[in-house]
FIBA-26881 format. One record per residue: residue number from 1; x, y, z of N, C-alpha, C, O, CB in turn. Coordinates in steps of 0.1 Angstrom, whole numbers. Glycine has a CB too. Example, Ala and Ser with C-alpha at 12.3 -4.5 7.8 and 13.67 -1.06 7.14 Angstrom:
// residues 2
> 1 132 -57 78 123 -45 78 132 -33 78 142 -33 85 113 -45 90
> 2 128 -22 71 137 -11 71 129 0 79 134 11 80 141 -6 57
This chain:
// residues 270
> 1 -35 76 523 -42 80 511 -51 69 506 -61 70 499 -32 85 500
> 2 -46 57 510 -57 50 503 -51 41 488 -41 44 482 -70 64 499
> 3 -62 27 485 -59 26 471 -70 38 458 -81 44 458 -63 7 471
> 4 -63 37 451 -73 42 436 -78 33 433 -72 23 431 -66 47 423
> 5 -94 32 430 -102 24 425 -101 35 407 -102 47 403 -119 20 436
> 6 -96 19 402 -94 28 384 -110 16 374 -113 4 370 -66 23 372
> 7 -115 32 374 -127 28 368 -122 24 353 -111 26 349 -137 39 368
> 8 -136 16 346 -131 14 333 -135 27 325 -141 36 330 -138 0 326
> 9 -130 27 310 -131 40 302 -148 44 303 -153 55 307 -126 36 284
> 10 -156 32 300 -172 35 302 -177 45 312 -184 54 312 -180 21 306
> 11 -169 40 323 -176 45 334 -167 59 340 -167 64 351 -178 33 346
> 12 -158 63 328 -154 80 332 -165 90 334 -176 85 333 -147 87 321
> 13 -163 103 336 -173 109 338 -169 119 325 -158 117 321 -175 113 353
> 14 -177 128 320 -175 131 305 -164 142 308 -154 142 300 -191 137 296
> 15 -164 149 318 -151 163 319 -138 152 316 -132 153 306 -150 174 341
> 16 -133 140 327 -122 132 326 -121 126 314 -110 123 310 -122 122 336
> 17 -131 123 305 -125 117 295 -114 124 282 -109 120 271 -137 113 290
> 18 -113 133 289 -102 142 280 -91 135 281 -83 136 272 -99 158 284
> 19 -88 127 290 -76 119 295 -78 112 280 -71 115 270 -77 108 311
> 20 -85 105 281 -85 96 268 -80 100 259 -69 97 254 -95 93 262
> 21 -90 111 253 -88 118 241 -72 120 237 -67 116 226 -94 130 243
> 22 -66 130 248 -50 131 247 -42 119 245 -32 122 238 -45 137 258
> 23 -43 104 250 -41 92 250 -34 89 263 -28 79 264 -34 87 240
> 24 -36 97 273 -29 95 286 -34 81 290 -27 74 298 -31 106 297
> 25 -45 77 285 -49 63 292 -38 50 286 -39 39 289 -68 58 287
> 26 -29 55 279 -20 43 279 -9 47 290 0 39 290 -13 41 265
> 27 -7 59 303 2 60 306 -5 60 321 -13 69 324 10 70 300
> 28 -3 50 328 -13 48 339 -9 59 352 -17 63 361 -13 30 345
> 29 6 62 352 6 71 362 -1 86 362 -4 92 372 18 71 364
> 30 -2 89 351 -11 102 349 -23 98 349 -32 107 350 -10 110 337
> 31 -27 82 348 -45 82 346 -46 79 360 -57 76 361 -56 70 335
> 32 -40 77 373 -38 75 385 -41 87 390 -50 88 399 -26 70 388
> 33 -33 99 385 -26 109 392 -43 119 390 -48 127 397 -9 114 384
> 34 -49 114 378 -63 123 374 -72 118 380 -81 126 384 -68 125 359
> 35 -74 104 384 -86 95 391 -83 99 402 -93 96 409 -88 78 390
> 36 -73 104 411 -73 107 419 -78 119 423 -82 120 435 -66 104 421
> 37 -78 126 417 -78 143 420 -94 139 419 -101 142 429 -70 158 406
> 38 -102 132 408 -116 133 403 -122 125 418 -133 128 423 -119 124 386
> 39 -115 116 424 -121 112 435 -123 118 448 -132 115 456 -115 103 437
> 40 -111 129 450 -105 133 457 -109 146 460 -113 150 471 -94 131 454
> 41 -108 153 449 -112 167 448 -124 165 440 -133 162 448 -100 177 441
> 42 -130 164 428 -146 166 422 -151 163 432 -153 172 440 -152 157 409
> 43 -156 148 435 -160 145 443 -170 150 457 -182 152 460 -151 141 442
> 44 -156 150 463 -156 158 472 -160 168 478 -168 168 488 -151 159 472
> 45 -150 182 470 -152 197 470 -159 203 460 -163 215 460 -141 204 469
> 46 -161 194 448 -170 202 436 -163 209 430 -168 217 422 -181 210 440
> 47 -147 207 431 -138 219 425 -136 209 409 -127 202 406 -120 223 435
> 48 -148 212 404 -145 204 386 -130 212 381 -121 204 376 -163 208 370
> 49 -127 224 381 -117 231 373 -104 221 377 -97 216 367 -115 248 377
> 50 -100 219 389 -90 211 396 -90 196 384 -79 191 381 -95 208 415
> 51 -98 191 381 -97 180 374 -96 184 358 -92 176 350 -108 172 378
> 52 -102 196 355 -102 200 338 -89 198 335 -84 190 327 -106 217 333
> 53 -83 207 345 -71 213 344 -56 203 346 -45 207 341 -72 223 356
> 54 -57 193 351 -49 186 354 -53 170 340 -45 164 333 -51 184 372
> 55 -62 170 339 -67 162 327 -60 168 312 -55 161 304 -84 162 326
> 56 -61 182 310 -52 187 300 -41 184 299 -35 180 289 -51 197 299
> 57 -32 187 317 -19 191 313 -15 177 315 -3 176 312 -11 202 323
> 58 -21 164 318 -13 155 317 -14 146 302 -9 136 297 -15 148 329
> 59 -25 155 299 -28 147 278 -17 157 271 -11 153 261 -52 150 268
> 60 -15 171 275 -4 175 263 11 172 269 20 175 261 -5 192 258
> 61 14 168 283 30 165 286 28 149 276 39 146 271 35 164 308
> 62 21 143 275 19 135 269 21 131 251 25 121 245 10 136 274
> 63 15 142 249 13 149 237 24 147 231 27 138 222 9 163 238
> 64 32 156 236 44 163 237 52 151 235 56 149 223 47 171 251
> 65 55 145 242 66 135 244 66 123 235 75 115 234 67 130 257
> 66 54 123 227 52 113 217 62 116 207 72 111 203 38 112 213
> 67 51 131 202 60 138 193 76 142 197 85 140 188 53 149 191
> 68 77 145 205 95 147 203 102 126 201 108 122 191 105 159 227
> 69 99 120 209 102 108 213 102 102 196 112 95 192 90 101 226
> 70 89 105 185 90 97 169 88 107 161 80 109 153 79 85 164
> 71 97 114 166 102 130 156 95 125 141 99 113 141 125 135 154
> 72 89 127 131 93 128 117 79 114 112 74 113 100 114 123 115
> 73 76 106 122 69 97 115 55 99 112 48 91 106 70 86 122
> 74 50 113 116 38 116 115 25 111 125 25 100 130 36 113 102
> 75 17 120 128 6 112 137 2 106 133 -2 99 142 -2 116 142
> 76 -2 102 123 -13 92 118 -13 76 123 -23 69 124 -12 93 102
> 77 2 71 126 6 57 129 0 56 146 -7 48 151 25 54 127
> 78 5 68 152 2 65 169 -9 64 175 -17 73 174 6 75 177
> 79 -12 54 180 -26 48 190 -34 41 173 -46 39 174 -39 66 201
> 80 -31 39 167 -37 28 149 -31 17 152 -20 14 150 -30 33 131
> 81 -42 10 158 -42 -5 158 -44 -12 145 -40 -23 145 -52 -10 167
> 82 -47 -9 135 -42 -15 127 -30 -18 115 -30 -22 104 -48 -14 125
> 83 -17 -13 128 -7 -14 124 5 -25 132 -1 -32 141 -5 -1 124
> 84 14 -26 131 19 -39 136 38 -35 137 46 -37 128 14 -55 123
> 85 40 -30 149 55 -34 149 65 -45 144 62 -57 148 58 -33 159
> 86 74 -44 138 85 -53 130 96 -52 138 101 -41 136 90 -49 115
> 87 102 -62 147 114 -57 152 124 -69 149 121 -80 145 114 -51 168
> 88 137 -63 154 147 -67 149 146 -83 158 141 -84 169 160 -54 152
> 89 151 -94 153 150 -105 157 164 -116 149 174 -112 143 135 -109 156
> 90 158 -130 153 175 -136 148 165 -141 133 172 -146 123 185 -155 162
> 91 154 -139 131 147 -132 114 153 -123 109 159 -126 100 132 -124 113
> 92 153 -115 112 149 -98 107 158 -87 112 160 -87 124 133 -93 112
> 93 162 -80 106 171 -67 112 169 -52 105 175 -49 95 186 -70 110
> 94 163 -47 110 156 -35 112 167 -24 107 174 -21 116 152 -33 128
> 95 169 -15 91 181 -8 94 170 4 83 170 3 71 200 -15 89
> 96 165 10 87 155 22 83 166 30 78 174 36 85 146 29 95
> 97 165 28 65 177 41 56 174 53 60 183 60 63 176 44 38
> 98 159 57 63 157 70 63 157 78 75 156 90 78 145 72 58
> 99 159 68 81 161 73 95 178 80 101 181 85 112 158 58 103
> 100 184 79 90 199 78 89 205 86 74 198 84 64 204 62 90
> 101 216 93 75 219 99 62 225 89 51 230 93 40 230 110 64
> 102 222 77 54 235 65 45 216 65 35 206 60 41 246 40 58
> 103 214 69 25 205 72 13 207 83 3 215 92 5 192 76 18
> 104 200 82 -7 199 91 -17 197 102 -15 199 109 -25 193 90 -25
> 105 193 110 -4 192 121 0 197 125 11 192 135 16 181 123 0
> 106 209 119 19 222 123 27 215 129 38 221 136 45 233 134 20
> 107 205 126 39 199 134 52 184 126 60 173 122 56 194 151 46
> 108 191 127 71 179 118 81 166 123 82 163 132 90 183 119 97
> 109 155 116 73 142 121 69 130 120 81 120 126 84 137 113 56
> 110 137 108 87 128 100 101 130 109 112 120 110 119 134 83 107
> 111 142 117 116 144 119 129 149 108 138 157 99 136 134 124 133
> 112 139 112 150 146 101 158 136 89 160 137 82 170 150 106 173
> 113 125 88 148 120 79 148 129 66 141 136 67 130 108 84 142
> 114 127 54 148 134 41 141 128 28 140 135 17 139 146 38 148
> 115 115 29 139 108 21 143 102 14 124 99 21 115 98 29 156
> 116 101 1 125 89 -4 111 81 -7 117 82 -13 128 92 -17 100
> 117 71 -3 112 57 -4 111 53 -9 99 58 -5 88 51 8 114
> 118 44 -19 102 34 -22 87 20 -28 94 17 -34 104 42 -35 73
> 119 12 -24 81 -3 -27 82 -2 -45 89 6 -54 86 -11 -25 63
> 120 -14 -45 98 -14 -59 103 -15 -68 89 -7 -78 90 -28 -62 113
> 121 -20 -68 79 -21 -73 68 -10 -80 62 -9 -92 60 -26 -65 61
> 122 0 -69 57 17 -67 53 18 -76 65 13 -87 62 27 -48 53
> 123 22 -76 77 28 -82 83 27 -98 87 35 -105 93 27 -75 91
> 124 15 -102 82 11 -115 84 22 -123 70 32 -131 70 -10 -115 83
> 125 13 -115 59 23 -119 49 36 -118 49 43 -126 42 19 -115 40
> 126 42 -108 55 61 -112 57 64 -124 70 73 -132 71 70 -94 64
> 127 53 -122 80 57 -136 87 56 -149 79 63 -160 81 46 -138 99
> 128 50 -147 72 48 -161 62 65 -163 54 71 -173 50 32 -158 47
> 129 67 -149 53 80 -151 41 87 -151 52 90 -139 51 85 -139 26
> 130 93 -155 66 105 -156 73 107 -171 77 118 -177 78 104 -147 85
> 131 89 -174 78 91 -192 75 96 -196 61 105 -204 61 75 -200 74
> 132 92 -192 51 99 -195 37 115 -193 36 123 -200 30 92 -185 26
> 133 117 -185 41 132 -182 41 140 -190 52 152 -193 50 136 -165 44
> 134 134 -194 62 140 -202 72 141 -213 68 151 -218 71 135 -204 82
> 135 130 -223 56 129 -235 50 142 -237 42 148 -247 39 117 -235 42
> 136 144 -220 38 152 -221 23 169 -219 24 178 -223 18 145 -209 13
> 137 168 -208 36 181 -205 37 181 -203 52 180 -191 56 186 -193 29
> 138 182 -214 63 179 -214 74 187 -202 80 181 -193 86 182 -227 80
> 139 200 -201 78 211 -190 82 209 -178 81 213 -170 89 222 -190 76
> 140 200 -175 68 199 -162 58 186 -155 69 177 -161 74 194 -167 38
> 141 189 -142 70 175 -134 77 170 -118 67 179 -115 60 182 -127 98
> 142 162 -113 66 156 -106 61 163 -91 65 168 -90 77 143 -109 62
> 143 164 -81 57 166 -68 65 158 -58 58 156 -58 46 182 -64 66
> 144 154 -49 64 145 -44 62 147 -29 61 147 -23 72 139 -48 69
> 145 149 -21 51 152 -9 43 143 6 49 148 16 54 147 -13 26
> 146 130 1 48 117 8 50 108 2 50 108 -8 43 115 18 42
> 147 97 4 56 81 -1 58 70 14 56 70 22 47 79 -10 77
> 148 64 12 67 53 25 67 60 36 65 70 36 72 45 28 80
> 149 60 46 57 62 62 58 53 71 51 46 71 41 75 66 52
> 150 55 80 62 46 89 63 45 100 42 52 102 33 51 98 80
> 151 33 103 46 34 110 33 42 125 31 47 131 22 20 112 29
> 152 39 126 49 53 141 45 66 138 43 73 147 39 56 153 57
> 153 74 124 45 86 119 36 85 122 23 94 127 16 87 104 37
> 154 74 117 20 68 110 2 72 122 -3 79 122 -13 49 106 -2
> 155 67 134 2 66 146 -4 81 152 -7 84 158 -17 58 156 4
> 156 91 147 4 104 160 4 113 147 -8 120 151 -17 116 164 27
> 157 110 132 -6 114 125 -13 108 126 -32 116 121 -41 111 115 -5
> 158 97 132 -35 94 138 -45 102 149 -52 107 149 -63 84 141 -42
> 159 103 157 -42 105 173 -45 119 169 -51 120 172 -63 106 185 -32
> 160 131 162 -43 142 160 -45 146 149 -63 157 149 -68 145 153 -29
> 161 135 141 -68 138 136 -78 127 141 -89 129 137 -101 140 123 -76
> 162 117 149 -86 107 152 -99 115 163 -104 123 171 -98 89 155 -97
> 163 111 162 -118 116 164 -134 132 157 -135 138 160 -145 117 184 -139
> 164 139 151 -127 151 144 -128 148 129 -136 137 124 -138 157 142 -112
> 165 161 123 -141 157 107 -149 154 95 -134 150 84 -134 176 100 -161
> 166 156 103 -123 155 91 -109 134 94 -102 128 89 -92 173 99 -91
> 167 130 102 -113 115 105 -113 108 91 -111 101 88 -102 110 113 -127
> 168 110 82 -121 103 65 -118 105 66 -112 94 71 -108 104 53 -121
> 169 114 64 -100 115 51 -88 111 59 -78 114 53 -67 132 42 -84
> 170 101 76 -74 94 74 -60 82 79 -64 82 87 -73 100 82 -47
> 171 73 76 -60 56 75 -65 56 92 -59 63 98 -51 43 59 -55
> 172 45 95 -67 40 112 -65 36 108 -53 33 97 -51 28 122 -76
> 173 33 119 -43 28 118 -36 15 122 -34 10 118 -24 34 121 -32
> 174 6 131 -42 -1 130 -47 -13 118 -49 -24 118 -45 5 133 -54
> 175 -6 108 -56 -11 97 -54 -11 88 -40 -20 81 -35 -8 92 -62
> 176 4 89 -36 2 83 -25 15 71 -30 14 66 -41 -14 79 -23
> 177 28 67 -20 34 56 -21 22 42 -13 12 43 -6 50 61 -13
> 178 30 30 -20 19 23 -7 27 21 7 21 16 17 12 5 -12
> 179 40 25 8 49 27 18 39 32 30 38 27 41 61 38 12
> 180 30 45 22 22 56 29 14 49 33 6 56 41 16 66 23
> 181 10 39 33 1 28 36 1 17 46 -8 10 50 0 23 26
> 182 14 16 48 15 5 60 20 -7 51 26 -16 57 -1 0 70
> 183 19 -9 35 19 -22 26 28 -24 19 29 -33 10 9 -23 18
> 184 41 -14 24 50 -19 18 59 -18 18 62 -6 15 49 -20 12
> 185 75 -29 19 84 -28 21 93 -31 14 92 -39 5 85 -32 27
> 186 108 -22 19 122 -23 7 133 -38 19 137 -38 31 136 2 4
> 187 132 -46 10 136 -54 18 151 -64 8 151 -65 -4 121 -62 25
> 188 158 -68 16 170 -75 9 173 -85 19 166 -87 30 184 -64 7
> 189 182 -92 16 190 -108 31 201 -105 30 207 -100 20 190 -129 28
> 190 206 -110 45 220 -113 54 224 -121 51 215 -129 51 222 -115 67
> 191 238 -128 47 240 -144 52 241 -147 67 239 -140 76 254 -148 47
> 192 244 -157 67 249 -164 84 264 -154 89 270 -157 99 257 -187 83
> 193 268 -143 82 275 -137 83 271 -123 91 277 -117 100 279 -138 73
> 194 259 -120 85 253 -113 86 260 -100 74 261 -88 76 251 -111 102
> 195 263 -104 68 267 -96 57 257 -99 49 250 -109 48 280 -98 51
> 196 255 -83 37 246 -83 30 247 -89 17 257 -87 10 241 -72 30
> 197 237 -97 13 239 -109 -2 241 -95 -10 237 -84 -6 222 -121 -9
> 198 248 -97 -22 251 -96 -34 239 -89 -45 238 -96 -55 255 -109 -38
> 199 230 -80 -45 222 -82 -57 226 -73 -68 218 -71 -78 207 -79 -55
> 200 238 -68 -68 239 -60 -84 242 -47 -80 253 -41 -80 224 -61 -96
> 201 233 -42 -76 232 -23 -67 228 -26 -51 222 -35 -45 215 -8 -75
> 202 236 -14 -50 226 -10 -38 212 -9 -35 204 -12 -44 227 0 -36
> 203 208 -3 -20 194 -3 -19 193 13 -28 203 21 -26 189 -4 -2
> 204 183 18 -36 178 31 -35 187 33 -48 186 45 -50 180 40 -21
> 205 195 26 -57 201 30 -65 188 30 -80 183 21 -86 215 22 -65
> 206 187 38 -81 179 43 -90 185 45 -101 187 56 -106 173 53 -87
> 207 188 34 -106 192 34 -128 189 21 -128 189 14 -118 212 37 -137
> 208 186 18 -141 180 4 -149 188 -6 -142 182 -17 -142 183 4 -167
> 209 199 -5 -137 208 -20 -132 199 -24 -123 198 -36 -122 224 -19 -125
> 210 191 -17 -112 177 -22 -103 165 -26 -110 157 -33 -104 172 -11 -94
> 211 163 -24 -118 149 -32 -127 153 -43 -128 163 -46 -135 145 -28 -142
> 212 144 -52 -121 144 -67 -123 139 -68 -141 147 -74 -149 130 -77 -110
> 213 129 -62 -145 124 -67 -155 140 -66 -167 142 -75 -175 109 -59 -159
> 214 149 -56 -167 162 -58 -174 172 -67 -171 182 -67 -177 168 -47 -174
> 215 170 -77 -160 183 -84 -153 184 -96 -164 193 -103 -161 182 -92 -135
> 216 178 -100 -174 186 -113 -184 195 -100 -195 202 -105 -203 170 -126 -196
> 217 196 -89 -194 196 -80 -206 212 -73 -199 222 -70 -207 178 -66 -208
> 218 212 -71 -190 224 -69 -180 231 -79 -177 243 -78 -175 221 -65 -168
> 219 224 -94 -177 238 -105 -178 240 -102 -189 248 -93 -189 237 -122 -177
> 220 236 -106 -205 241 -108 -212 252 -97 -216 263 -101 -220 233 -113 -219
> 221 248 -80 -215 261 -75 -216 270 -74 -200 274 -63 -196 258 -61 -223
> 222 271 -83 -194 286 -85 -182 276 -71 -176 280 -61 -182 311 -82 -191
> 223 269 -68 -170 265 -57 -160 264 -65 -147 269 -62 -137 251 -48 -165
> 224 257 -75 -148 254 -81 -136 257 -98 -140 258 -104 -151 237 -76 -132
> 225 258 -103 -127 262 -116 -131 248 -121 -126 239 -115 -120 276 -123 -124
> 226 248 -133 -132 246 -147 -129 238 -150 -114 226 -149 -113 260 -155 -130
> 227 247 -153 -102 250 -151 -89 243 -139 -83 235 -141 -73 265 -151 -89
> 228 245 -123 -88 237 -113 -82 222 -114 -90 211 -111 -84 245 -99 -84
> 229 224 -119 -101 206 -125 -102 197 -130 -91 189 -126 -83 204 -137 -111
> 230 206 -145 -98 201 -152 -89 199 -150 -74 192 -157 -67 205 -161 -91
> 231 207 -141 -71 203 -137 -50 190 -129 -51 181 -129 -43 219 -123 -39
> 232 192 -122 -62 174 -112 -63 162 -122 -65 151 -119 -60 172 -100 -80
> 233 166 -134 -72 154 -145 -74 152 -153 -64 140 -158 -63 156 -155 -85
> 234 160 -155 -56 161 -160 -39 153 -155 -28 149 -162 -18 173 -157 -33
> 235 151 -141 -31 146 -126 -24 129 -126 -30 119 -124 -25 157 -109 -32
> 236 132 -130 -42 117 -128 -52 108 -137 -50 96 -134 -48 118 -129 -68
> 237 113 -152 -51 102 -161 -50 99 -167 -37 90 -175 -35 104 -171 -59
> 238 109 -161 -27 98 -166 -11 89 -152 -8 80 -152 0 110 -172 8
> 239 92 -142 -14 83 -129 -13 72 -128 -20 62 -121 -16 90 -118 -16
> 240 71 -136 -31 60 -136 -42 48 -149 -33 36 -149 -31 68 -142 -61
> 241 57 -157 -31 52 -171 -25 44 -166 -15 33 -172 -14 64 -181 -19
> 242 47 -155 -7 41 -150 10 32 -145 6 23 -143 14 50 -140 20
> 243 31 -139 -9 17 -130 -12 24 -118 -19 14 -113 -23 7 -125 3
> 244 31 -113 -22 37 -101 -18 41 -100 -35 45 -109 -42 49 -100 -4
> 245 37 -85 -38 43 -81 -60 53 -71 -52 53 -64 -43 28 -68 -77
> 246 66 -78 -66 74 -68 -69 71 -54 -77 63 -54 -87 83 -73 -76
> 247 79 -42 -71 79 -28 -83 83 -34 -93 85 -46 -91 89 -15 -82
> 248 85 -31 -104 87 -36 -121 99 -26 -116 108 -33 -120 73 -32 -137
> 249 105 -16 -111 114 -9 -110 127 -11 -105 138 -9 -110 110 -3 -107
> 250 125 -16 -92 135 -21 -81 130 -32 -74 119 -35 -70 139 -11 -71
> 251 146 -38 -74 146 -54 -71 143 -56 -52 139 -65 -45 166 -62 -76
> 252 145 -46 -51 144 -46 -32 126 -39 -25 122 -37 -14 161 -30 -23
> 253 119 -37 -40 105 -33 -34 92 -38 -35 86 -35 -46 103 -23 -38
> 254 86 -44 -28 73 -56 -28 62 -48 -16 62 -45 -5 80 -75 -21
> 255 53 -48 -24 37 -45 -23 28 -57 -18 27 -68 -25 32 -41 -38
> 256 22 -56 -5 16 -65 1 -1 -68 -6 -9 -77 -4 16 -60 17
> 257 -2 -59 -12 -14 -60 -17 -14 -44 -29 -9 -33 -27 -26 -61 -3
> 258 -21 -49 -37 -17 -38 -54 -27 -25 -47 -36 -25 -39 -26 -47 -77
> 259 -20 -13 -54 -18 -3 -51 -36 4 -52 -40 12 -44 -6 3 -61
> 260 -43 -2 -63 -55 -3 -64 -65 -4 -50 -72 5 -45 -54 -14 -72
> 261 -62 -18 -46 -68 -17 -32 -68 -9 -21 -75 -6 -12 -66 -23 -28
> 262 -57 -7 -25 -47 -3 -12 -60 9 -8 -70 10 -1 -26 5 -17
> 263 -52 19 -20 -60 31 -18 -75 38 -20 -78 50 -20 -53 36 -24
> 264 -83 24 -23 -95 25 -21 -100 23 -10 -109 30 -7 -101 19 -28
> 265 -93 13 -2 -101 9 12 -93 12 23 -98 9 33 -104 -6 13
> 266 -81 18 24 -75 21 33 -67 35 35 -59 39 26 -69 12 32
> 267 -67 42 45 -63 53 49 -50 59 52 -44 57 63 -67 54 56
> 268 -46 66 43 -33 69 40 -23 76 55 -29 80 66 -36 79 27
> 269 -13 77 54 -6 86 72 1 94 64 7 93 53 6 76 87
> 270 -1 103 71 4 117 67 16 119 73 22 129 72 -5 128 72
């Protein structure tokens, strides 16, 4: 049979570029399996249908398997280079609430998506806060709650607290979380234990004991100590330092850039 000479994208011919389109050109054995037929058969016999036809079915088996493979995360992230995988490292540990029923809403919102994602932007600036935290608490590593989500989260996460008192703590969707954005993450630290520090609540606990701006008002009546402060001010000022604002609401949520921007110059995922 021969080698496949694999042309560059430029030099497809316009029927084959459907390969693209579908994104099979990231999966080289189907862009193999179509340059061949186009060499082989177009070419050749002039039978263009033989190549339509096999260019479709290898962009929707394709299709297909994306979507079952990140059930729930929405298309908008897949083949968006200006996004940046976060993975789990001897930094960072990756435990996506939503991906799993341990949250406020007892039910796995992600599917079998498990992946963080954040805007290249967000991500430069949390690399900056893993050097800060290494300076500070060499042992201590970051873990990471949620990053990018999609806005059809935003929505079922809406539905479930609007007209309730837990309404503050998830942005309409409507407007848009900056979650929806790639810009922003619920994030807390491990010790050298890898157990999780101390801050007062849980992640996602939605009542005033998570408002940083109430934590001198909660020591003084015995709600929170001293010690679980201070682990949130530990959390706060190498995150602030990296670039990054806290919600005025909850102690575990920081914005890579204010919500303002965000959503003027950048494109929301659905």
């Amino acid at each position: 049979m021969g080698t496949i000479d694999i042309p560059s994208q430029n030099k497809l011919p316009t029927r084959f570029k459907l390969n693209y389109i579908f994104g099979v050109w990231e999966y080289p054995i189907f862009y193999k399996l179509g340059n061949y037929f186009w060499q082989r058969v177009y070419k050749d016999t002039k039978i263009w249908k033989v190549t339509f036809v096999i260019s479709i079915l290898c962009g929707l088996l394709v299709s297909a398997d994306l979507l079952y493979s990140q059930e729930g995360v929405g298309e908008g992230v897949i083949g968006r280079n200006e996004f940046t995988l976060v993975k789990d490292s001897e930094n960072v540990k990756i435990l996506l609430k939503y991906a799993s029923s341990d949250n406020f809403m007892q039910e796995n919102l992600y599917g079998k998506f498990t992946s963080c994602y954040l805007h290249k932007e967000a991500y430069l600036k949390f690399q900056k806060a893993i050097q800060l935290l290494k300076s500070r608490k060499s042992k201590w590593k970051f873990i990471l709650y949620d990053c990018l989500r999609p806005r059809s989260v935003q929505n079922r996460l809406w539905e479930k607290v609007k007209g309730t008192d837990q309404e503050p703590y998830v942005a309409n969707p409507e407007k848009g979380s900056i979650h929806n954005f790639g810009f922003a993450i619920d994030v807390s630290l491990l010790n050298e234990s890898g157990e999780q520090i101390d801050m007062g609540t849980e992640f996602d606990d939605f009542t005033p004991l998570a408002e940083p701006t109430k934590e001198e008002k909660f020591i003084r009546e015995g709600k929170l100590t001293k010690l679980q402060v201070g682990n949130r001010r530990i959390l706060r000022s190498i995150l602030i330092e990296a670039g990054f604002t806290q919600r005025p609401n909850e102690w575990w949520h920081y914005d890579a850039i204010s919500s303002q921007i965000v959503k003027k110059r950048y494109k929301i995922v659905e």
